[in-house]
TORKOL-4160 file (C-alpha; in steps of 0.2 Angstrom, whole numbers, padded with zeros to 4 digits, m for minus):
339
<pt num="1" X="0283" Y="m0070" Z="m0268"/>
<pt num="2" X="0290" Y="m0058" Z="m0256"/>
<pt num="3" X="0284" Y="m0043" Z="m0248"/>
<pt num="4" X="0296" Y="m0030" Z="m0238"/>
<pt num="5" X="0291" Y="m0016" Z="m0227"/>
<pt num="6" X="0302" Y="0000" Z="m0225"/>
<pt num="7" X="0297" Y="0017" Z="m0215"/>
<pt num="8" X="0293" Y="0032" Z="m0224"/>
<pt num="9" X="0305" Y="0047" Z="m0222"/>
<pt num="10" X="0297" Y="0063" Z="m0224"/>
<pt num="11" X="0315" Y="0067" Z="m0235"/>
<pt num="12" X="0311" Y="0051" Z="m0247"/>
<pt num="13" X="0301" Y="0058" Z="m0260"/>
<pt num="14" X="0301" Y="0041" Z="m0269"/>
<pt num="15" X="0290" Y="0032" Z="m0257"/>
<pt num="16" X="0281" Y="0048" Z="m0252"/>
<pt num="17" X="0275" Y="0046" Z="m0271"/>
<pt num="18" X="0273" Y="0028" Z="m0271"/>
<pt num="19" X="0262" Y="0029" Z="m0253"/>
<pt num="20" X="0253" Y="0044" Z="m0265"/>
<pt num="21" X="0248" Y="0032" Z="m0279"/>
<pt num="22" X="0242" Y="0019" Z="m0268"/>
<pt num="23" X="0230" Y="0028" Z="m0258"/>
<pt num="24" X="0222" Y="0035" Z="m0273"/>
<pt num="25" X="0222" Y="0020" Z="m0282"/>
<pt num="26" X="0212" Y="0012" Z="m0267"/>
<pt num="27" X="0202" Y="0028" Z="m0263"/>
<pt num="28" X="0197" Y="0029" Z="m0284"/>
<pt num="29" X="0193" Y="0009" Z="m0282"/>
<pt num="30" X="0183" Y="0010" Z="m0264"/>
<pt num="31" X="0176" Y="0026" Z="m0265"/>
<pt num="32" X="0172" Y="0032" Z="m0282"/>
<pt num="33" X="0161" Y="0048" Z="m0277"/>
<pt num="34" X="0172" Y="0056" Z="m0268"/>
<pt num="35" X="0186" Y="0069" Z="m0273"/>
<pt num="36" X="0204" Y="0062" Z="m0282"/>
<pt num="37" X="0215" Y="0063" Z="m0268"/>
<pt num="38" X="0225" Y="0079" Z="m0263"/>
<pt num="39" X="0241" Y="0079" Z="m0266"/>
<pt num="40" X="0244" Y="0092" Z="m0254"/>
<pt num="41" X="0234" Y="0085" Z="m0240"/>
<pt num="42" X="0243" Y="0068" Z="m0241"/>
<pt num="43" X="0261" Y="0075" Z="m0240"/>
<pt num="44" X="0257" Y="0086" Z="m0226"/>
<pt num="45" X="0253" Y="0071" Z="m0215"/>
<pt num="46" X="0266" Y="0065" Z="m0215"/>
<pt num="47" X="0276" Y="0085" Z="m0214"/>
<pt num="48" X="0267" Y="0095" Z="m0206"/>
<pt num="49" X="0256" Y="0085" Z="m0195"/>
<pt num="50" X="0242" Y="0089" Z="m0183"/>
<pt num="51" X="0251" Y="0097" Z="m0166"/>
<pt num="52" X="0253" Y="0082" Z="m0155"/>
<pt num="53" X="0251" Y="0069" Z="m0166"/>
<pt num="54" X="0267" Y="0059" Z="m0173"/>
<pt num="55" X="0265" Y="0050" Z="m0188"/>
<pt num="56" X="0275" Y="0033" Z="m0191"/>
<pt num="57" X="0272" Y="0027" Z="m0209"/>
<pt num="58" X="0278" Y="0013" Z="m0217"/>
<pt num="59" X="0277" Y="0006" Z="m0236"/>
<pt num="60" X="0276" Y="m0014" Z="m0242"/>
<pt num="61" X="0283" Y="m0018" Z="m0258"/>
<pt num="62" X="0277" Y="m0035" Z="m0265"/>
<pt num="63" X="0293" Y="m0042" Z="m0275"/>
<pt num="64" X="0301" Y="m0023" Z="m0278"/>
<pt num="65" X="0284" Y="m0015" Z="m0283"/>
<pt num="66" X="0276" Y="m0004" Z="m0270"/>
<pt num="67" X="0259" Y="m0012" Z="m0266"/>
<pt num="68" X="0253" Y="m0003" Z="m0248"/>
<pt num="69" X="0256" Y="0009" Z="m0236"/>
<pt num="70" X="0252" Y="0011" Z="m0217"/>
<pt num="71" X="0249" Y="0028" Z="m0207"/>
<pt num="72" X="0251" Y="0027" Z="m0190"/>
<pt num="73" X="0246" Y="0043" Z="m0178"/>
<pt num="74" X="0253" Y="0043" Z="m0161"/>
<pt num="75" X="0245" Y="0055" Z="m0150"/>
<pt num="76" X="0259" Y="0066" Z="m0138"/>
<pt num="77" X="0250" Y="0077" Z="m0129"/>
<pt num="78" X="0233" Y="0068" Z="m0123"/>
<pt num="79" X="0228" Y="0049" Z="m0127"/>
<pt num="80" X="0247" Y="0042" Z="m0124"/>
<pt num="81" X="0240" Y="0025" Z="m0124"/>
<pt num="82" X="0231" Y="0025" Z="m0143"/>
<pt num="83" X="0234" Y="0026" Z="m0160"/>
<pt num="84" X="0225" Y="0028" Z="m0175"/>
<pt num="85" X="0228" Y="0021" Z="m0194"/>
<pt num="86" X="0227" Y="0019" Z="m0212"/>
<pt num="87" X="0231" Y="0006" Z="m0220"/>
<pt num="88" X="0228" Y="0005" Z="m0239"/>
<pt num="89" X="0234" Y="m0009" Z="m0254"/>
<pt num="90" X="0233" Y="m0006" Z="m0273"/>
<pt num="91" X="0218" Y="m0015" Z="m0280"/>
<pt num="92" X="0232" Y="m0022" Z="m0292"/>
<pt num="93" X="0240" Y="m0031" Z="m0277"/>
<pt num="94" X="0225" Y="m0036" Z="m0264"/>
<pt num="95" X="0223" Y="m0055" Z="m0258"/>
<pt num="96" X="0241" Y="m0058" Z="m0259"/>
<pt num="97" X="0244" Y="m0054" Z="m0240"/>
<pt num="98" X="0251" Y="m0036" Z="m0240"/>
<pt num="99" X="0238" Y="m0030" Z="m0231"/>
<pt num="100" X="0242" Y="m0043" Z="m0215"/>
<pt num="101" X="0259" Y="m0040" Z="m0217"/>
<pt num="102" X="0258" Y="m0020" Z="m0216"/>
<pt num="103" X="0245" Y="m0025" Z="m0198"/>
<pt num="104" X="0258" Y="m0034" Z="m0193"/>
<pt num="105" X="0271" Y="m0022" Z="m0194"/>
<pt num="106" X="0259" Y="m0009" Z="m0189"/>
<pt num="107" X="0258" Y="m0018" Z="m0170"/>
<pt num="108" X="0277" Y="m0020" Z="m0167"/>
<pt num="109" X="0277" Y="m0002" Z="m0168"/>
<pt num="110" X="0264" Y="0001" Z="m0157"/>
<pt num="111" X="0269" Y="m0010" Z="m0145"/>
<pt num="112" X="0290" Y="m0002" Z="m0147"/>
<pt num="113" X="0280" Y="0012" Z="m0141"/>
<pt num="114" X="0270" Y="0007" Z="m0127"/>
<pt num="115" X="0252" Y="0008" Z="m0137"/>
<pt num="116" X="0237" Y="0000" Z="m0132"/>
<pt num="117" X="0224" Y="0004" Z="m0143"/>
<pt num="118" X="0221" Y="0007" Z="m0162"/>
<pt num="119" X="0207" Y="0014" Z="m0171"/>
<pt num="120" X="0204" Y="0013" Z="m0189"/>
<pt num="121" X="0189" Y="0018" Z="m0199"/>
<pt num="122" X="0181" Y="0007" Z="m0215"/>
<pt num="123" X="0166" Y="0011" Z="m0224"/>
<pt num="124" X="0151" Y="0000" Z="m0229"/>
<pt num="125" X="0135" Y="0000" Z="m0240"/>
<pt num="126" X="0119" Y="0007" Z="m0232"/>
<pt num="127" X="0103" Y="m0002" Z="m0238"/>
<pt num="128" X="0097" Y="0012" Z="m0251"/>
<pt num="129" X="0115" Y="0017" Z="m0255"/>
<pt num="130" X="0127" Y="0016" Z="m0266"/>
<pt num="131" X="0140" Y="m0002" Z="m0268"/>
<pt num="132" X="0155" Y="m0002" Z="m0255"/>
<pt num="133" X="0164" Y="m0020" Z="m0253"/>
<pt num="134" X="0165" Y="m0020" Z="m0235"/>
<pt num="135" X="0184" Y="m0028" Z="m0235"/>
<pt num="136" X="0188" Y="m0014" Z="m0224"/>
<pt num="137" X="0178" Y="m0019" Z="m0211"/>
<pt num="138" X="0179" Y="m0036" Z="m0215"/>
<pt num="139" X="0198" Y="m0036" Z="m0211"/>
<pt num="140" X="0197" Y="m0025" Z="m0196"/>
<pt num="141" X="0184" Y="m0040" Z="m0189"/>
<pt num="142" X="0199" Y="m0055" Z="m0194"/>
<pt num="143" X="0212" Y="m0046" Z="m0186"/>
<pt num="144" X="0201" Y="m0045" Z="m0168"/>
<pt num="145" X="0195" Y="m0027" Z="m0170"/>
<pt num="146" X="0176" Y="m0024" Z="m0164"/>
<pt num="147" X="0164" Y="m0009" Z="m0170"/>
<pt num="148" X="0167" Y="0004" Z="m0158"/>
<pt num="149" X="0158" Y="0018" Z="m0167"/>
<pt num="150" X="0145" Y="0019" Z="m0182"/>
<pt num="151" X="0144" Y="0033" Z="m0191"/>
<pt num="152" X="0136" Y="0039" Z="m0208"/>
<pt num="153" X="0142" Y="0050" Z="m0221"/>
<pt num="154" X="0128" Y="0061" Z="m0226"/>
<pt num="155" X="0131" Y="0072" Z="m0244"/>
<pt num="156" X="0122" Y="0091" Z="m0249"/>
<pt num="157" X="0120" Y="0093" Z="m0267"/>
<pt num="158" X="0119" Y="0112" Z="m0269"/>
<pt num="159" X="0111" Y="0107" Z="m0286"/>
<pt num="160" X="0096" Y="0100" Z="m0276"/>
<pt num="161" X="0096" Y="0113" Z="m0260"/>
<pt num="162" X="0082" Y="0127" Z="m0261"/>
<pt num="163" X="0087" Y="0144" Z="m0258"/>
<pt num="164" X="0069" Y="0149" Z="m0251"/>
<pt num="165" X="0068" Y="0134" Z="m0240"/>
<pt num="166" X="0083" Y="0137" Z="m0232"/>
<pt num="167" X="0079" Y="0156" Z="m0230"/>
<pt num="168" X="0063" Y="0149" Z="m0223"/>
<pt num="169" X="0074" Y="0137" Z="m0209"/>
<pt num="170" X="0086" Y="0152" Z="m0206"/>
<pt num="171" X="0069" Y="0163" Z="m0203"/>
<pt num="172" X="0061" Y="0152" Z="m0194"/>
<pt num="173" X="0076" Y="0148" Z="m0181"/>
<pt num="174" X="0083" Y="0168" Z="m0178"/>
<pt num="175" X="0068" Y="0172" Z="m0163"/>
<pt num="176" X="0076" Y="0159" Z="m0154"/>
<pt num="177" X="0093" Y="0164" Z="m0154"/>
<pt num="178" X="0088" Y="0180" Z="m0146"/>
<pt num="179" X="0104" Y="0188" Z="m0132"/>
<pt num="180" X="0116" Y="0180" Z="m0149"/>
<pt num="181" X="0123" Y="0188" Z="m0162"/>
<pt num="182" X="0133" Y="0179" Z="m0177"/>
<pt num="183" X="0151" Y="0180" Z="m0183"/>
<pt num="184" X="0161" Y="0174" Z="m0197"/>
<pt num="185" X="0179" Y="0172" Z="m0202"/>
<pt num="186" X="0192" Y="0166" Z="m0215"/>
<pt num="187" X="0207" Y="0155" Z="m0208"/>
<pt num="188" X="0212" Y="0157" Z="m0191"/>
<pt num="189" X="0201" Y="0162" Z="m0180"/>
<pt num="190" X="0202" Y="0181" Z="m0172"/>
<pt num="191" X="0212" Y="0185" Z="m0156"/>
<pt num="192" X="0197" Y="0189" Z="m0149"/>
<pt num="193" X="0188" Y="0170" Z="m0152"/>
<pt num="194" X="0202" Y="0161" Z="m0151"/>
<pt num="195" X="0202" Y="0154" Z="m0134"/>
<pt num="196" X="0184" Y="0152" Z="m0135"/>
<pt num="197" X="0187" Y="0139" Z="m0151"/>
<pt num="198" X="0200" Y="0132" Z="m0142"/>
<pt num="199" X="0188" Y="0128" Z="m0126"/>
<pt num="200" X="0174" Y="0122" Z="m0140"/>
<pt num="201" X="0185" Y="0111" Z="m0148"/>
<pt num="202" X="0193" Y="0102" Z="m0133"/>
<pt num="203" X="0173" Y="0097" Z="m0129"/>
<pt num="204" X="0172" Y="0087" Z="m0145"/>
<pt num="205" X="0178" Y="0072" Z="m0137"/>
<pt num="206" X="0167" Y="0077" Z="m0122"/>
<pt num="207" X="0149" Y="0080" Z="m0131"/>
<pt num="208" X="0149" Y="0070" Z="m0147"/>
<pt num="209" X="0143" Y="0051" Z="m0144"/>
<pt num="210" X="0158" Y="0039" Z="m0144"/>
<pt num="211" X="0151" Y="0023" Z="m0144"/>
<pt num="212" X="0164" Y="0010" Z="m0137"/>
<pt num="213" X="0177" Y="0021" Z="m0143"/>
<pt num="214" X="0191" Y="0022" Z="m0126"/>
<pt num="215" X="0195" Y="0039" Z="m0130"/>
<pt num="216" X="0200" Y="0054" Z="m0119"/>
<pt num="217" X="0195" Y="0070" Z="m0120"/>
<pt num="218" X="0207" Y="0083" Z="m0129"/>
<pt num="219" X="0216" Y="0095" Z="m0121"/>
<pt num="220" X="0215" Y="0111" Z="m0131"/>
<pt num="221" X="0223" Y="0128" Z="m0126"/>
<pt num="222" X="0226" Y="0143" Z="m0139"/>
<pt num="223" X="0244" Y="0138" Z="m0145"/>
<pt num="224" X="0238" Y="0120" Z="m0148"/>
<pt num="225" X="0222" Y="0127" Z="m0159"/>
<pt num="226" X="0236" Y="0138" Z="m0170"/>
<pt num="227" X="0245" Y="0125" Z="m0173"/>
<pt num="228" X="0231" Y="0114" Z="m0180"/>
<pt num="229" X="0228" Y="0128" Z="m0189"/>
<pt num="230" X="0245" Y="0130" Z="m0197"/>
<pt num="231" X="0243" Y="0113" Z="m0201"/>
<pt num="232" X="0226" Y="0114" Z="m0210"/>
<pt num="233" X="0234" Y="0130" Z="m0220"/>
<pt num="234" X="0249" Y="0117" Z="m0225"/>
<pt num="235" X="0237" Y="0107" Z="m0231"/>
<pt num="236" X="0232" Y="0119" Z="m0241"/>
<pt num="237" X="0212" Y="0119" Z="m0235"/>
<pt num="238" X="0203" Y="0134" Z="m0236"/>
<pt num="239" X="0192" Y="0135" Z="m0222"/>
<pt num="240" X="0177" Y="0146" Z="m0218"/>
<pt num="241" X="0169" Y="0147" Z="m0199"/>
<pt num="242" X="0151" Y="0154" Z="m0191"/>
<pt num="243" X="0149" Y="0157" Z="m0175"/>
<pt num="244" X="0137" Y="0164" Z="m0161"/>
<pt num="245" X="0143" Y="0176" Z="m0149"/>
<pt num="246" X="0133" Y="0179" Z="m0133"/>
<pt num="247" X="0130" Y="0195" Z="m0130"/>
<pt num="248" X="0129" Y="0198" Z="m0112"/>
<pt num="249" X="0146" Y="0188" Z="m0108"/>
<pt num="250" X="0153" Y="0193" Z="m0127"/>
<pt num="251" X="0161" Y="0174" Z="m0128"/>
<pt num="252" X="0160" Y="0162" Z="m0144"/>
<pt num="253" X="0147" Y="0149" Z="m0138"/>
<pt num="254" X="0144" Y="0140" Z="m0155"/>
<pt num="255" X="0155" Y="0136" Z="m0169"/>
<pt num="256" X="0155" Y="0128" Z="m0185"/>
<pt num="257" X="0168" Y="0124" Z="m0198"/>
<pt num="258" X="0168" Y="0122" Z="m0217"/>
<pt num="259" X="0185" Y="0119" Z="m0228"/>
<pt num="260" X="0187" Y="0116" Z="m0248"/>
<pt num="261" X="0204" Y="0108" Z="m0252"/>
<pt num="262" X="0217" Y="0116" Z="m0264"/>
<pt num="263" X="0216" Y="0102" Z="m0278"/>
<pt num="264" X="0194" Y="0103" Z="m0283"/>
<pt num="265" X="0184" Y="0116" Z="m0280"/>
<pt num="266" X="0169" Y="0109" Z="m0278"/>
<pt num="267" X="0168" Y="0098" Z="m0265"/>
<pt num="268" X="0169" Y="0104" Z="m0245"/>
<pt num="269" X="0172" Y="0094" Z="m0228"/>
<pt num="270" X="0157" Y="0098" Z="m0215"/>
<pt num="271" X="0169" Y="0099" Z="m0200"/>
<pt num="272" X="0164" Y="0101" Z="m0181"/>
<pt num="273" X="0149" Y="0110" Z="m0177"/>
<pt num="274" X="0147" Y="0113" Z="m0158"/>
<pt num="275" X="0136" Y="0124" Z="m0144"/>
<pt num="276" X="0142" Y="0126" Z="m0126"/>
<pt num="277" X="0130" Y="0115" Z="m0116"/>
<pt num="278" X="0127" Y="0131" Z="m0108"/>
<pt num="279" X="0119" Y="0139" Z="m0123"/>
<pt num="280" X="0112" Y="0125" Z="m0129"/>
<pt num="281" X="0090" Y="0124" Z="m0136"/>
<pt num="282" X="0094" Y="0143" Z="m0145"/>
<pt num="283" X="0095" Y="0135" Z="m0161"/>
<pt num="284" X="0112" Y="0140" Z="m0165"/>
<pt num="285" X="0120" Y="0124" Z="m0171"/>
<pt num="286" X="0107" Y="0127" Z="m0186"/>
<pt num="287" X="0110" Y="0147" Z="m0187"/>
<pt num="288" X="0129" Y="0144" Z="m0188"/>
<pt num="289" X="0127" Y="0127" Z="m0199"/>
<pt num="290" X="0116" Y="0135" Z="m0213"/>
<pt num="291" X="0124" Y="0153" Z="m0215"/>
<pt num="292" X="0139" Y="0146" Z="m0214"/>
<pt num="293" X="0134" Y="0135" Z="m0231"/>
<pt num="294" X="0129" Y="0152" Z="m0238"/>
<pt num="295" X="0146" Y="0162" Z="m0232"/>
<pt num="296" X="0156" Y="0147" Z="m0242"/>
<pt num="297" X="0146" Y="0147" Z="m0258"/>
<pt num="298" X="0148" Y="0167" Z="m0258"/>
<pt num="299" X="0168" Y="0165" Z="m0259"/>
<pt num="300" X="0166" Y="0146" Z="m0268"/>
<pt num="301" X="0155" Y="0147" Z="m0283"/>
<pt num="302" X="0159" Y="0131" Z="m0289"/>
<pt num="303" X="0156" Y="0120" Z="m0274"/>
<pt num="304" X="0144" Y="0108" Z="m0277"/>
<pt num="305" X="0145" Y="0095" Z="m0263"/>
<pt num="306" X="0147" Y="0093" Z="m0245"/>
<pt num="307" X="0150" Y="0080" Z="m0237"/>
<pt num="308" X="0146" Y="0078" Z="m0216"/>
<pt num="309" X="0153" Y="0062" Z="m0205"/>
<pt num="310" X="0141" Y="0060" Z="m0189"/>
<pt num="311" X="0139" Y="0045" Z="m0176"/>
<pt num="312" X="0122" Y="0035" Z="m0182"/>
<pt num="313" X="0115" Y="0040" Z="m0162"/>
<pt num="314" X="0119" Y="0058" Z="m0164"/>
<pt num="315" X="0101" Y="0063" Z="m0166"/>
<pt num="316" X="0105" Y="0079" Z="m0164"/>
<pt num="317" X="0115" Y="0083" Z="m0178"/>
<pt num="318" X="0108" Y="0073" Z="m0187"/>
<pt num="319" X="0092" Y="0081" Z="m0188"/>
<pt num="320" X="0099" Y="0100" Z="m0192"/>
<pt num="321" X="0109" Y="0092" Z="m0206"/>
<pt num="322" X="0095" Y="0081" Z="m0213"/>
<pt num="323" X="0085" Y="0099" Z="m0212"/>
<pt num="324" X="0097" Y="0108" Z="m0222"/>
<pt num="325" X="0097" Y="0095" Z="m0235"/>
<pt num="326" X="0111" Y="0080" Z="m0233"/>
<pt num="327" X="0106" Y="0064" Z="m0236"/>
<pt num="328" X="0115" Y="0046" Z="m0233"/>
<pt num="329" X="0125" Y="0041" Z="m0243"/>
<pt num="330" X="0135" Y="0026" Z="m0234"/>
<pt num="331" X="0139" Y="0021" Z="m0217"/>
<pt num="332" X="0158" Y="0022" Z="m0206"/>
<pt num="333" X="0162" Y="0012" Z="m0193"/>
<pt num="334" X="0176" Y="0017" Z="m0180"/>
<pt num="335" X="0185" Y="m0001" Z="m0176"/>
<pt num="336" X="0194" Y="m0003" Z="m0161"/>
<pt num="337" X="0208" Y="m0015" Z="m0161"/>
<pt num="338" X="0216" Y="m0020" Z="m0141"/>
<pt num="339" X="0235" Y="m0025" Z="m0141"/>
């Protein structure tokens, strides 16, 4: 048996397929709830990636026959010392070693380039949810990683959510969010919120718990934020957005972010949701959260599930998604690997 590992040229559209198939073999095996894997999205990871990340993948054949594929991001901009990765085999070729041999390959790059850290994310089974193997996790802990952050994937069914009891949260939060007034957009954001969604997302890194994770905070200015959103319009994600404006100052001081991929129709990311520290204890995260649901369904009739990724000690969060109606469905785990 011999297994051979090549980089991936963005030009090769051989082994961008063969990278394809894998990763939705694995994903179909792993993770059987969620979408098929987008065709679109996975290219453009590889084209058109995020502003200041630099992808470096690579694909292992076991005697000829492509069998995994790496992707590692290495940050440019901010976070010069990390990198993250995925690393996926066919079911069809697990236990024969080509997942050590694409880790392997996988630090000789990052240490080429100077690297220190690596993060990777593996899922698990919760107690009252549904199978997940744990070899993900499992390998990550062989290889020296530790757990850095936990996490849990929390699912809306729109089939289960009642209209009237979210009108009643919505009712319910609006006295607080007196001085505030809510917008909402399509795709990039307007010139006149730009810069503020620019500042609100360079705080992610800042507010949301990190666990152990050794990671920097992002630096965001406007022509980073187009760019990422160039790159999520690549990707072909159509992305629908909420936010609160105070009144007095007329800045964006909450934001929340909702996309649906181009390959299904019904099933949506929950991205970032966020309130200036300033501003916080209005209610506006749950304002912005729960009419930004509404906004998507009005323009996605066929959206049937959400899907929201938060850190397991995010109280916060967790709490206005749990009142809006997501419930567990398995746990994350963020492992950190030191070179």
């Amino acid at each position: 048996m011999s297994i051979t590992i090549t980089p991936i040229d963005p030009a090769d559209q051989g082994a961008l397929d063969a990278a394809y198939r894998i990763r939705a073999a694995a994903e179909a095996a792993d993770l059987p709830d969620f979408p098929p894997l987008c065709r679109r999205r996975f290219d453009a990871g590889l084209r058109h990636p995020m502003p200041g990340g630099m992808p470096v993948w690579a694909l292992a054949r076991r005697d000829g026959v492509p069998a995994g594929y790496l992707g590692l991001i290495l940050p440019q901009l901010d976070n010069t010392d990390n990198a993250t990765v995925d690393l996926f085999v066919d079911p069809a070729h697990r236990r024969h070693g080509v997942g050590r041999a694409l880790h392997e390959h996988g630090l000789r790059v990052l240490r080429e380039r100077g690297r220190k850290r690596v993060v990777g994310m593996a899922v698990s089974a919760l107690p009252d949810g549904p199978d997940r193997d744990g070899a993900g996790g499992a390998f990550a802990a062989a290889v020296g990683g530790r757990p850095a952050l936990a996490m849990v994937r929390r699912r809306l069914d729109f089939a289960r959510l009642d209209p009237a009891a979210l009108d009643a949260l919505l009712a319910d939060a609006r006295p607080g969010a007196a001085g505030y007034r809510t917008v909402r957009w399509r795709g990039p954001a307007p010139e006149e919120y730009v810069a503020d969604v620019a500042h609100l997302e360079g705080r992610l890194m800042t507010d949301a718990p990190l666990g152990d994770l050794e990671w920097e905070p992002e630096r965001i200015d406007v022509e980073r934020m187009r760019g990422m959103e160039r790159a999520l319009d690549a990707r072909g994600r159509r992305c629908y957005h909420h936010g609160a404006v105070h009144v007095a100052s007329g800045r964006l001081v909450a934001w929340t972010l909702l996309d649906v991929g181009p390959s299904v129709s019904w099933h949506a990311l929950q991205q970032i949701t966020i309130v200036d520290p300033a501003h916080r204890g209005h209610r506006l995260g749950l304002l912005a959260k729960a009419d930004n649901l509404r906004y998507a369904l009005a323009h996605e009739p066929e959206l049937r599930f959400v899907d929201a990724f938060n850190a397991a000690a995010n109280g916060h969060m967790i709490a206005i998604n749990e009142r809006v109606g997501f419930r567990p469905v398995d746990a994350w785990t963020d492992w950190q690997l030191t070179l």
